[in-house]
VMD Tcl script that builds the backbone (N, CA, C; Angstrom):
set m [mol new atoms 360]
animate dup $m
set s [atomselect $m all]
$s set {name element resname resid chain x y z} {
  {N N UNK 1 A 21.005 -67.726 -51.548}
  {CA C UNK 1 A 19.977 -67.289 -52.456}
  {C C UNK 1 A 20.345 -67.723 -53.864}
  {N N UNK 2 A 19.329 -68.018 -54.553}
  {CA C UNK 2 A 19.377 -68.627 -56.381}
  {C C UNK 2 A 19.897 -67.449 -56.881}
  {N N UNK 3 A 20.577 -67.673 -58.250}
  {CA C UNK 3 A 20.681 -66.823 -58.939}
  {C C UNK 3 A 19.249 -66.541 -59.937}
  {N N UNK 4 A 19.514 -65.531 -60.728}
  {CA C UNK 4 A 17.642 -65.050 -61.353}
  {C C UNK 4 A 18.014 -66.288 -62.505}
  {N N UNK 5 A 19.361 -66.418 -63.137}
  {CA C UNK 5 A 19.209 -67.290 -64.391}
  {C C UNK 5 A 18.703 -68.584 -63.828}
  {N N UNK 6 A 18.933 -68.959 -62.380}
  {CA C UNK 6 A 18.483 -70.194 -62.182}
  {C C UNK 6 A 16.833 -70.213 -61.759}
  {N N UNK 7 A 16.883 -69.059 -61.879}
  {CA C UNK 7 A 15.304 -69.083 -61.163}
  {C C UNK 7 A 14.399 -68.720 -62.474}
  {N N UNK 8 A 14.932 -68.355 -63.337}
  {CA C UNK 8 A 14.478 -68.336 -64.923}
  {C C UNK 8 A 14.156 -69.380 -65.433}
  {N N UNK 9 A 15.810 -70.370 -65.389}
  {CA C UNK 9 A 15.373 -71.641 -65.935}
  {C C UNK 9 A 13.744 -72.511 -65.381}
  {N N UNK 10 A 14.055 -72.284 -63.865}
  {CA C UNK 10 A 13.248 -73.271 -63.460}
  {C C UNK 10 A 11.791 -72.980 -63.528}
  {N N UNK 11 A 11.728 -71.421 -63.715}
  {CA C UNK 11 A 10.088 -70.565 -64.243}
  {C C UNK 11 A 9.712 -71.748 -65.607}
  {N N UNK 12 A 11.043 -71.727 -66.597}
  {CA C UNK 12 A 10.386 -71.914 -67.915}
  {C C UNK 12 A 10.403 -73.503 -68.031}
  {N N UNK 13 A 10.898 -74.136 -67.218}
  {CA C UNK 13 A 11.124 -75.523 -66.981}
  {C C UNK 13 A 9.661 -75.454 -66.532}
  {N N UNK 14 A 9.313 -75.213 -65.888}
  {CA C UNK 14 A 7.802 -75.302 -64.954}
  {C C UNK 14 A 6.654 -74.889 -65.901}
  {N N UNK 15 A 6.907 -73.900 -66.222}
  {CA C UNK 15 A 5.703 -73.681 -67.683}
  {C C UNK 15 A 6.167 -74.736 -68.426}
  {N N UNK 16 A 7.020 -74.886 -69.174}
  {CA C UNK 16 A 6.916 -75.878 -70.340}
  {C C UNK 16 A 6.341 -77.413 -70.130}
  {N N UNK 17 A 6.102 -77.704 -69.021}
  {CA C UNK 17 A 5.741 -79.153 -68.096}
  {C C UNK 17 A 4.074 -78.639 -68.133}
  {N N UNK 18 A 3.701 -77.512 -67.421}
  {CA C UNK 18 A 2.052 -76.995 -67.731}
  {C C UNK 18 A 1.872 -77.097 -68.913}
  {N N UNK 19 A 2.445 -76.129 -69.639}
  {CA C UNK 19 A 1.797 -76.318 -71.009}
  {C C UNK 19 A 1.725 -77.254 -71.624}
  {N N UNK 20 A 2.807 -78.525 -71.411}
  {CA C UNK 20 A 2.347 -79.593 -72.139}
  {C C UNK 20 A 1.367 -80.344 -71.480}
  {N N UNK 21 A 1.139 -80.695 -70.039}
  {CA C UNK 21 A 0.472 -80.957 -69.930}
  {C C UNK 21 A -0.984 -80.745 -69.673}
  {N N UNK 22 A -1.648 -79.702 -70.618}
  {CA C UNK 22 A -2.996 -79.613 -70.743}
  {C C UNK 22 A -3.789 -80.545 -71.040}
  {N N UNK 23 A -5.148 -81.029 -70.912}
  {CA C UNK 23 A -5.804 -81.529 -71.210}
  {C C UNK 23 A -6.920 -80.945 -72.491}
  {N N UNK 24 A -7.068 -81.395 -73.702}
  {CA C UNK 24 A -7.264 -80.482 -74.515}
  {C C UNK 24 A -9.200 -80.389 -74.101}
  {N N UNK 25 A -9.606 -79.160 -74.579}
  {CA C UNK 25 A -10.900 -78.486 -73.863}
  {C C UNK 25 A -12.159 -78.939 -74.958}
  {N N UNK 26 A -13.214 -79.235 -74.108}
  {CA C UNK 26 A -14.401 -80.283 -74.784}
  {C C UNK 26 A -14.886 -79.276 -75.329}
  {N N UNK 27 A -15.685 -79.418 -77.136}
  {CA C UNK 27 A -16.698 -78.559 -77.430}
  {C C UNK 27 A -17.960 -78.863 -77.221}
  {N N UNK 28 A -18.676 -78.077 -77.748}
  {CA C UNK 28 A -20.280 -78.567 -77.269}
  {C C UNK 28 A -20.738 -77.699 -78.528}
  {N N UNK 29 A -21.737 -78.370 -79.613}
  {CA C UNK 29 A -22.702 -77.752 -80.517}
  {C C UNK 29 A -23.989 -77.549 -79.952}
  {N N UNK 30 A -24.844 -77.008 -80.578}
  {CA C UNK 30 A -26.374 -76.894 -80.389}
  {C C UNK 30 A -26.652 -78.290 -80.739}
  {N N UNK 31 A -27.938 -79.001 -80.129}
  {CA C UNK 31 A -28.288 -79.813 -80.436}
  {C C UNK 31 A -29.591 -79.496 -81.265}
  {N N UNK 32 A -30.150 -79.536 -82.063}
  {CA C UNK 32 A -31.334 -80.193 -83.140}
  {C C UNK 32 A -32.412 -80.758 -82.130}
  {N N UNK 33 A -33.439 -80.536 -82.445}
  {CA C UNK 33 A -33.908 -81.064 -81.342}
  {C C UNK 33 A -35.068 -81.915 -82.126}
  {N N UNK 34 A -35.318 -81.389 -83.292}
  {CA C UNK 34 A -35.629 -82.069 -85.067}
  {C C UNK 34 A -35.006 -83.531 -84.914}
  {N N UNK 35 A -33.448 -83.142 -85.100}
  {CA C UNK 35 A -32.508 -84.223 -85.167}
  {C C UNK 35 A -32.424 -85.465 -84.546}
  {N N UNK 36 A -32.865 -84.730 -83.394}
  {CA C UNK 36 A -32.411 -85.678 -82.413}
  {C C UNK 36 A -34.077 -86.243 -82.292}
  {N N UNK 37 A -34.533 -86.298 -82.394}
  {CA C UNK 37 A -36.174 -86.774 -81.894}
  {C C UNK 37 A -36.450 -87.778 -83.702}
  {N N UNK 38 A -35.297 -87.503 -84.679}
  {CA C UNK 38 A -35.584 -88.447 -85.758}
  {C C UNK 38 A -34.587 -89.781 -85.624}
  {N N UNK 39 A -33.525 -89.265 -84.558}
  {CA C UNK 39 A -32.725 -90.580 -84.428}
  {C C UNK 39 A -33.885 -91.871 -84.007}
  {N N UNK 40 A -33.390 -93.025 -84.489}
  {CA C UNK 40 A -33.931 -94.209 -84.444}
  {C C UNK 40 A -32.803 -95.219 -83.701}
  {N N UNK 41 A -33.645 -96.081 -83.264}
  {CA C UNK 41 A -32.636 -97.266 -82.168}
  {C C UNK 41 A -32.444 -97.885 -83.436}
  {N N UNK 42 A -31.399 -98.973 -83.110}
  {CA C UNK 42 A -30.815 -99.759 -83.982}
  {C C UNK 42 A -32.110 -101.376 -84.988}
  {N N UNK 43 A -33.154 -101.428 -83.936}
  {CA C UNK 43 A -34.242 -101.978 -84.154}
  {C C UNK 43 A -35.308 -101.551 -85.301}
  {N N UNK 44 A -35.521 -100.266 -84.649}
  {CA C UNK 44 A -36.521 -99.731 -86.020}
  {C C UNK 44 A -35.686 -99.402 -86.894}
  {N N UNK 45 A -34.154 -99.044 -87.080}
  {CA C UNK 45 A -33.342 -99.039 -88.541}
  {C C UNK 45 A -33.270 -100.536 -89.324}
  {N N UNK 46 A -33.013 -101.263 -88.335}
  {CA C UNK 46 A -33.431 -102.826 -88.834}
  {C C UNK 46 A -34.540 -102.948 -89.727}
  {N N UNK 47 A -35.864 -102.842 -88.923}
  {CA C UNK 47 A -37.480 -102.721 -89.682}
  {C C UNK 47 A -37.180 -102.142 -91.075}
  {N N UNK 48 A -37.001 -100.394 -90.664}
  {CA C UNK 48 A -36.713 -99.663 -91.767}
  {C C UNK 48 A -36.177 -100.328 -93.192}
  {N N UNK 49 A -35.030 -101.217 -92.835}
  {CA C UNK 49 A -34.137 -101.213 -94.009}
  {C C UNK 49 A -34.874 -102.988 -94.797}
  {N N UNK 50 A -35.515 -103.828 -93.566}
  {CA C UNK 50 A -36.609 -104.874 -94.309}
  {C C UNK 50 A -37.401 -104.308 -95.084}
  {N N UNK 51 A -38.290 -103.169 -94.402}
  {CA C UNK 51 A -39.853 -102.683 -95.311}
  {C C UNK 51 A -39.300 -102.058 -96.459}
  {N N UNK 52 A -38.010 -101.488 -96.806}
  {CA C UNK 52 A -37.476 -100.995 -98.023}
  {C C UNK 52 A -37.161 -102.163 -98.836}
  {N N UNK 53 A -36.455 -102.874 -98.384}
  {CA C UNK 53 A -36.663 -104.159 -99.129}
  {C C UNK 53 A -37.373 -104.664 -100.152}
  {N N UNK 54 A -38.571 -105.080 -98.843}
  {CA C UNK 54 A -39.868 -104.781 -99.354}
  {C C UNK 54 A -40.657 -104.481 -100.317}
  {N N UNK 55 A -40.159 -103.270 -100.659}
  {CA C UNK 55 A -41.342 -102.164 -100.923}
  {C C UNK 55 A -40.166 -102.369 -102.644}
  {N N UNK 56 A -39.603 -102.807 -102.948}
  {CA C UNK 56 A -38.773 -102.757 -104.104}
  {C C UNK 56 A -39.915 -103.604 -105.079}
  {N N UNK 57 A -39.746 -103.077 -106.134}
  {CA C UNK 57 A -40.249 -104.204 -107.321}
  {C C UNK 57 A -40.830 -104.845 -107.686}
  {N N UNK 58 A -38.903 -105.399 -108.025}
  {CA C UNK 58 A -38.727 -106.979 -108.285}
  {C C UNK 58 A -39.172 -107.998 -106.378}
  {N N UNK 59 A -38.757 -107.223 -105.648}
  {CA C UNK 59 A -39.100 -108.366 -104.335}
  {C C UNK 59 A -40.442 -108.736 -104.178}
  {N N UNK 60 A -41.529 -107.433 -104.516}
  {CA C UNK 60 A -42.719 -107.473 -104.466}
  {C C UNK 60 A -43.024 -108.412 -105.323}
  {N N UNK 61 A -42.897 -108.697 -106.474}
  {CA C UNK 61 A -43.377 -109.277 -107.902}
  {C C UNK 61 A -42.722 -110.995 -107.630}
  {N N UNK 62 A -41.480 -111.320 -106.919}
  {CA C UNK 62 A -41.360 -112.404 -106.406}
  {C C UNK 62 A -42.114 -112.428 -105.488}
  {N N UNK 63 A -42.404 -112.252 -104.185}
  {CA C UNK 63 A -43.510 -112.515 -103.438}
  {C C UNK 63 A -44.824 -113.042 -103.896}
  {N N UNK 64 A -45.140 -112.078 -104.552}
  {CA C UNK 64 A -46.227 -112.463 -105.655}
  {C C UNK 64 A -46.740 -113.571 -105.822}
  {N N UNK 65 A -45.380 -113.877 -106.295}
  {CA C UNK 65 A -45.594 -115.606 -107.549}
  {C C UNK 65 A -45.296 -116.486 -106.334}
  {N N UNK 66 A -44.780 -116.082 -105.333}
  {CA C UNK 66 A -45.024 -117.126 -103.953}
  {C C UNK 66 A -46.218 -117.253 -103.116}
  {N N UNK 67 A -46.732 -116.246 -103.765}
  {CA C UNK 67 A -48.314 -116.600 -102.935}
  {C C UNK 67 A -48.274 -115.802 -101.863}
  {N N UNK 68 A -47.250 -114.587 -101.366}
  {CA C UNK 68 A -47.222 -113.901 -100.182}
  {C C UNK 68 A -47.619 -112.382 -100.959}
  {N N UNK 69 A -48.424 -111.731 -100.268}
  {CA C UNK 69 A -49.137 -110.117 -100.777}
  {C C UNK 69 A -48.157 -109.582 -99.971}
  {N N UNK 70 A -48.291 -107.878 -99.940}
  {CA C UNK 70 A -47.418 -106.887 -99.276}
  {C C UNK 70 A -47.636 -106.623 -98.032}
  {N N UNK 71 A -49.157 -106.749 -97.949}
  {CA C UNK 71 A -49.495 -106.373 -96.612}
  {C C UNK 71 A -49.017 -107.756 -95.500}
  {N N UNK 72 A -49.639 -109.107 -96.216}
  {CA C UNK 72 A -49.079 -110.268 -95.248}
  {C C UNK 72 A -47.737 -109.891 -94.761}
  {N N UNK 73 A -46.537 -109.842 -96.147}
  {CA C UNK 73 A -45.349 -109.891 -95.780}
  {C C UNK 73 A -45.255 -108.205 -94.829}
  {N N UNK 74 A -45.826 -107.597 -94.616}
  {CA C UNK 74 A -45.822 -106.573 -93.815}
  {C C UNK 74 A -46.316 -106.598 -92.637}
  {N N UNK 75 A -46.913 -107.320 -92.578}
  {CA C UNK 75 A -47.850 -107.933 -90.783}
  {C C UNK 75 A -46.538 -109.184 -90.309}
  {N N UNK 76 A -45.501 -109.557 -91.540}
  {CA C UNK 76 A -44.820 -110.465 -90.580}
  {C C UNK 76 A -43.744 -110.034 -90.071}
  {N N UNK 77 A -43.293 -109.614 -90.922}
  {CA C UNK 77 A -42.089 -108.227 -90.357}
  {C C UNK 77 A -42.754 -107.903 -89.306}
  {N N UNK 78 A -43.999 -107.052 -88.727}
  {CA C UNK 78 A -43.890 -106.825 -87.714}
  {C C UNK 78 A -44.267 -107.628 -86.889}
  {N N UNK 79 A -44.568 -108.829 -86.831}
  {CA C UNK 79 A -44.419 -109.694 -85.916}
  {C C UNK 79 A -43.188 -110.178 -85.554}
  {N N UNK 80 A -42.079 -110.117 -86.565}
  {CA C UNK 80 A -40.261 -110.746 -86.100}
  {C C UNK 80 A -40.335 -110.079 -84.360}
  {N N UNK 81 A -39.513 -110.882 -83.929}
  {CA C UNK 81 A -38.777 -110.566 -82.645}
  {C C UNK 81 A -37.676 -109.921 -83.486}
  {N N UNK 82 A -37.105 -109.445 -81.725}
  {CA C UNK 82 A -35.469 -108.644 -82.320}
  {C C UNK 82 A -35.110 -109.047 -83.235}
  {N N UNK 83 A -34.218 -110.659 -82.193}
  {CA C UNK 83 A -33.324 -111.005 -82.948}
  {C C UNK 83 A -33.405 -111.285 -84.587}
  {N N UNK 84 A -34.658 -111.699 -84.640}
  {CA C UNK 84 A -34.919 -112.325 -86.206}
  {C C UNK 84 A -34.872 -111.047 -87.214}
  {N N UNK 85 A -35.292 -109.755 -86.565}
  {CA C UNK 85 A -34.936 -108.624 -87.314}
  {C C UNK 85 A -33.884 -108.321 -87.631}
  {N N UNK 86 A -32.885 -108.411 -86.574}
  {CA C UNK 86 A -31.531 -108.016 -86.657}
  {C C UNK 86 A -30.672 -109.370 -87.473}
  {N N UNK 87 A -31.301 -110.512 -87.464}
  {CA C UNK 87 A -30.534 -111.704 -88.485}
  {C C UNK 87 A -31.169 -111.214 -90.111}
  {N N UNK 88 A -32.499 -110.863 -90.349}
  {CA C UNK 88 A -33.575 -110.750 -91.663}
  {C C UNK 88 A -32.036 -109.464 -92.235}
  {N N UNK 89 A -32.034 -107.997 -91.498}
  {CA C UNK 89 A -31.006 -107.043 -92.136}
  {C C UNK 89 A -30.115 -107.619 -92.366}
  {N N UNK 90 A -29.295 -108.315 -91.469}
  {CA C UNK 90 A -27.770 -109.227 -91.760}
  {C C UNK 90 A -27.479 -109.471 -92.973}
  {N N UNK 91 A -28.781 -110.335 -93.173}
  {CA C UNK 91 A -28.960 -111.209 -94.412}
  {C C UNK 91 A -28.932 -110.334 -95.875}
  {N N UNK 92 A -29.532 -108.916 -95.709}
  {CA C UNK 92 A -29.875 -108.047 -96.665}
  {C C UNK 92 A -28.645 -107.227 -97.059}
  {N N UNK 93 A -28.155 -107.204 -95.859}
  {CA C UNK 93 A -26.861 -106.390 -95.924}
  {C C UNK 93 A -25.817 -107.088 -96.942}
  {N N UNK 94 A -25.886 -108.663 -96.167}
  {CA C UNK 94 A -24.980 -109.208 -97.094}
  {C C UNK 94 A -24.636 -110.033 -98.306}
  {N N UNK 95 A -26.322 -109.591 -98.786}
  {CA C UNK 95 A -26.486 -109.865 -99.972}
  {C C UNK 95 A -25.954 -109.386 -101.607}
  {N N UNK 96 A -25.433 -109.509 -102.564}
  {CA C UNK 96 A -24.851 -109.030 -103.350}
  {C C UNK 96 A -25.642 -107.881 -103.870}
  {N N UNK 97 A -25.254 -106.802 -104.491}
  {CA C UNK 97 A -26.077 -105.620 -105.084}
  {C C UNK 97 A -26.218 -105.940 -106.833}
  {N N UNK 98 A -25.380 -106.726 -107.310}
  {CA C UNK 98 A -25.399 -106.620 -108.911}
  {C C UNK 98 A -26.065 -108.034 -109.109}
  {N N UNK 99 A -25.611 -108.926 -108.256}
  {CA C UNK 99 A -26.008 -110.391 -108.711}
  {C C UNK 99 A -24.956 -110.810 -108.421}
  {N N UNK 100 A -24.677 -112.183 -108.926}
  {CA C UNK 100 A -23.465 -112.900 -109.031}
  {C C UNK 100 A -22.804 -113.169 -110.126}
  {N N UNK 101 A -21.643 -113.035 -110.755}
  {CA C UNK 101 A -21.393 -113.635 -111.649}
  {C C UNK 101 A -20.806 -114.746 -111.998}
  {N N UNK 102 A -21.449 -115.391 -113.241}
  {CA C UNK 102 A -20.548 -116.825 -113.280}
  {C C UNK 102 A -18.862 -116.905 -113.501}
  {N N UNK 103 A -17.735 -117.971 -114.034}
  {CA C UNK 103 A -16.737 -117.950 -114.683}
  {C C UNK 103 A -17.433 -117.468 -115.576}
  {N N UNK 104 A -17.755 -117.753 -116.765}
  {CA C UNK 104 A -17.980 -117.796 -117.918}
  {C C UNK 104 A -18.064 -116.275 -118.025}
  {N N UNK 105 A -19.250 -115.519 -117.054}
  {CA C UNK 105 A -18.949 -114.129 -117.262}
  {C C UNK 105 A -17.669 -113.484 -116.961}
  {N N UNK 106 A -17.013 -113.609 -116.010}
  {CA C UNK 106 A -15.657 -112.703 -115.613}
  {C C UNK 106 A -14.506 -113.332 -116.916}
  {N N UNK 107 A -14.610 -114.733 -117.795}
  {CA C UNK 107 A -14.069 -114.748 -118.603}
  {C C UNK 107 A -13.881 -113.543 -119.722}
  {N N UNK 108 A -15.460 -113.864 -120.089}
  {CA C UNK 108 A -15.613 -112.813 -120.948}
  {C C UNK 108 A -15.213 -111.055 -121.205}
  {N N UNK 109 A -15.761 -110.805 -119.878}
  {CA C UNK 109 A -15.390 -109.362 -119.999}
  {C C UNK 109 A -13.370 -109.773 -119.238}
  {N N UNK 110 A -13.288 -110.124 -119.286}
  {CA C UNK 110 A -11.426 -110.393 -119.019}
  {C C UNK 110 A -11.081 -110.409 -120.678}
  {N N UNK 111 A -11.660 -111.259 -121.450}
  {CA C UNK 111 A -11.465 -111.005 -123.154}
  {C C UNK 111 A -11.889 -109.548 -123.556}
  {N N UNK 112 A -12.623 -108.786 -123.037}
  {CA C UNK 112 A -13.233 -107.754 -123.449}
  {C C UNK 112 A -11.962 -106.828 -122.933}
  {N N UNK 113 A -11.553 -106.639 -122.052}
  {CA C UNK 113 A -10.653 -106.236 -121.992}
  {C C UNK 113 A -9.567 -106.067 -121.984}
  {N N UNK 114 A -8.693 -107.293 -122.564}
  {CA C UNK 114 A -7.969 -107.322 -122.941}
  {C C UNK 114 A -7.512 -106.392 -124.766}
  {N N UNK 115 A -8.958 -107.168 -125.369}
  {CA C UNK 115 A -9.142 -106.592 -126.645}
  {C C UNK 115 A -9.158 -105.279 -126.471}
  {N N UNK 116 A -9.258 -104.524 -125.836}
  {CA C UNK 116 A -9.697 -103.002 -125.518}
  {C C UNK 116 A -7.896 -102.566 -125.203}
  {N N UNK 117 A -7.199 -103.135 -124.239}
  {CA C UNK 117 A -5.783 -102.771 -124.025}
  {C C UNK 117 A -5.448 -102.876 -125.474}
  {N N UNK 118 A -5.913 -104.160 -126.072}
  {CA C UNK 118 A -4.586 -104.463 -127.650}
  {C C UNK 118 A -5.063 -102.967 -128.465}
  {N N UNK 119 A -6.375 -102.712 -128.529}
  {CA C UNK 119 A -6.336 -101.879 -129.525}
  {C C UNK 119 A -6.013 -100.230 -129.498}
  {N N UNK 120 A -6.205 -100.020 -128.025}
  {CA C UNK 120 A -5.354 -98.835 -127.549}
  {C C UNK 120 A -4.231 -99.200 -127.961}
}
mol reanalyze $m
mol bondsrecalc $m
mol representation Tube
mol addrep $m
């Protein structure tokens, strides 16, 4: 027959092997049902983020002077296929937000700030 210390050890040897090996336990929230019925496929977020585009300005006011109205350029958007939707966002996405700047500008404000360090 074991002794109890050996039969101790091997209790807490045996728990400590369970307890680590738990699998940790899934939660679950309420779902929205608002929420969930406003999610959009990756397609109409595409659309979405052209017709905002769109609907800006300055894009409108270039269109304009190209001879394309809002509604045309809005009947062609929805004529794109997928793919051309999902290349049109690409394109938007990876378009610059400020503009570009030349040398000549990053010179400048590089002098601008420099002058700003000297006089601190």
């Amino acid at each position: 027959m074991k002794s109890p210390l050996s039969l101790s050890r091997a209790l807490i040897a045996t728990m400590a092997i369970a307890m680590s090996a738990q699998v940790p336990l899934a939660r679950a929230d309420i779902v929205d049902t608002d929420a969930l019925a406003a999610q959009q496929s990756p397609l109409e977020q595409d659309r979405a983020k052209i017709q905002g585009f769109l609907d800006r300005a300055n894009v409108k006011e270039r269109l304009q002077a190209l001879g394309v109205g809002g509604v045309i350029a809005g009947d062609r958007v929805a004529s794109l296929s997928e793919a051309e939707v999902h290349a049109l966002a690409e394109k938007i996405d990876g378009m610059p937000a400020g503009g570009n700047l030349s040398s000549t500008d990053i010179i400048i404000i590089m002098l601008i700030a420099i002058l700003v360090a000297i006089a601190i």
